[in-house]
C-alpha positions, 0 to 999 in steps of 0.5 A: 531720668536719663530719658530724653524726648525727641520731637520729631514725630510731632511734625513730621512723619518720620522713622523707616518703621513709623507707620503712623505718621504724624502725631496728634496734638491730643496725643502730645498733651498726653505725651508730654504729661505722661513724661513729666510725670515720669521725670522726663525733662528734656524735649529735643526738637528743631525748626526744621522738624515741621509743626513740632515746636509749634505744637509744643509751645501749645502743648506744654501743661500748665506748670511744667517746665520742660528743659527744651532743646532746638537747633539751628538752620541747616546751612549747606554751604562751603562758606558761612558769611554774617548773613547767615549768622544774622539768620541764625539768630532770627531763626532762633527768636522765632523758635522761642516765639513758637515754644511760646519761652522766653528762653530754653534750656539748649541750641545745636547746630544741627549740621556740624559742617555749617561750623567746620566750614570757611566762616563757621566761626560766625555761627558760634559767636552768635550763639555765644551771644544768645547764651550770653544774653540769657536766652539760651543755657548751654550751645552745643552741636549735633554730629554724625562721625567721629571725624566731626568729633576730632574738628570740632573739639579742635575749634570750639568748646561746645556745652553740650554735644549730641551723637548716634550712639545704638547696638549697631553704631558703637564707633563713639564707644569703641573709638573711646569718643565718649569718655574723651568727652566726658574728660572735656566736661561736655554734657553727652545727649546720644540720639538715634537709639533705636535707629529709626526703628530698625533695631525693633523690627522684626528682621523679615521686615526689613528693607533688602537694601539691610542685606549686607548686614542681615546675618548681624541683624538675624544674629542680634535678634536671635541671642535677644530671644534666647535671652528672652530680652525684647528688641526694646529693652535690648536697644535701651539697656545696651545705651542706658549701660553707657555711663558717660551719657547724660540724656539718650533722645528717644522719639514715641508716637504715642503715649503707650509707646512712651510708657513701655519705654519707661516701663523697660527703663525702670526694669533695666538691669539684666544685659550686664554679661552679653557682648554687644561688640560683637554686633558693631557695624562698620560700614557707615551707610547702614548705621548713618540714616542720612545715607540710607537709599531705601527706595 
């Protein structure tokens, strides 16, 4: 099963169409049972994602092994020193002991600027030596742009990368990004495939600040309903027809919401003669999350 899943829902409220906020724990359990039945064994979280390694580590079923996937720190600085390599490593203990693992499947830097700084250098060895030490399988790294792309696979050989890859973000395909690395041997996780919920809102939902792309937006979902294909199953189709990825992360915040994933998964197979390209979105601050100003 290419399905991986995200975790941040489990701590924190998050997603410009969650309107439920949090997770409960009981729903988790049920979450978390639901997808190991299914073949889902990746969980992708991170310390920053508020309680969500905690309330894996006390989630998790009884006999099921999940490949757990968490990150680093985000440094925010222009110069990484040892100390921050020193915290690294201590944060990374402490989100074992919160999985309740004594090791996990994979460690991102989460923000790919803390290794393309002055001193980044200092990051990666500790991971090296995290992997080393048979606490960790595979180091790897989150990023946002091609650009970070280019500079990274210039410094370092990561195991593993995460990346956007969804309808309206196309730049790691069209840029031919994903099959470079798939050339270097490195596992693809992409993320961000319903973009924050975007991509399953109705388009009267949607923010104001969306209006530079609305026609591609009204667009997309138009031929989507001519072609009866549901904003769910044309998100999914369209990254699951992506050969070079390994695992595409989607966060649910609830079991149903997981079984219609799977469901629409399972089912794929009929997207194969509609043009995506054609929905692409070049300007950054609509696709990256991160720049989004909804307020």
């Amino acid at each position: 099963m290419k399905i991986g899943l995200g975790t941040v829902q489990f701590g924190l409220a998050y997603g410009v169409s969650n309107l439920q906020g949090i997770t409960q724990a009981t729903e988790v359990i049920e979450i978390l049972t639901l997808a190991w039945k299914s073949g889902i064994t990746i969980l992708d979280t991170a310390a920053s994602y508020g309680m969500s390694e905690e309330i894996i580590g006390q989630s998790i079923p009884e006999g099921m092994s999940f490949k757990i996937i968490t990150k680093t720190p985000l440094f925010k600085k222009n110069r990484i020193d040892k100390v921050d390599a020193t915290r690294l490593k201590e944060t990374f203990l402490q989100s074992l002991k919160r999985l309740r693992q004594p090791a996990i499947y994979g460690l991102l830097v989460h923000q790919a600027n803390d290794l393309l700084v002055s001193g980044g250098p200092y990051l990666w060895q500790v991971m090296e030596d995290l992997r080393a030490a048979g606490l960790v399988k595979k180091i790897g790294v989150s990023v946002y742009s091609p650009r970070e792309i280019e500079e990274i696979l210039e410094k370092y050989r990561p195991d593993f990368i995460q990346l956007p890859v969804n309808v309206f973000d196309q730049r790691m395909i069209q840029g031919g990004y994903l099959k470079r690395l798939k050339n270097h041997g490195i596992e693809i996780h992409s993320r961000s495939v319903f973009l924050q919920g975007l991509l399953l809102m109705a388009p009267e939902q949607i923010s104001p600040y969306f209006d530079p792309i609305r026609p591609t937006i009204m667009q997309y979902h138009s031929t989507m309903q001519n072609q009866r294909i549901s904003p769910i199953a044309a998100a999914l189709g369209f990254v699951y027809q992506q050969p070079e990825i390994d695992y595409f992360i989607v966060g649910v915040n609830n079991q149903a919401h997981l079984e219609e994933i799977i469901n629409v998964v399972h089912n794929i197979g009929t997207l194969g003669n509609l043009d995506f390209s054609v929905y692409a979105v070049h300007e950054e601050s609509m696709i990256n999350p991160s720049l989004w100003r909804l307020q």
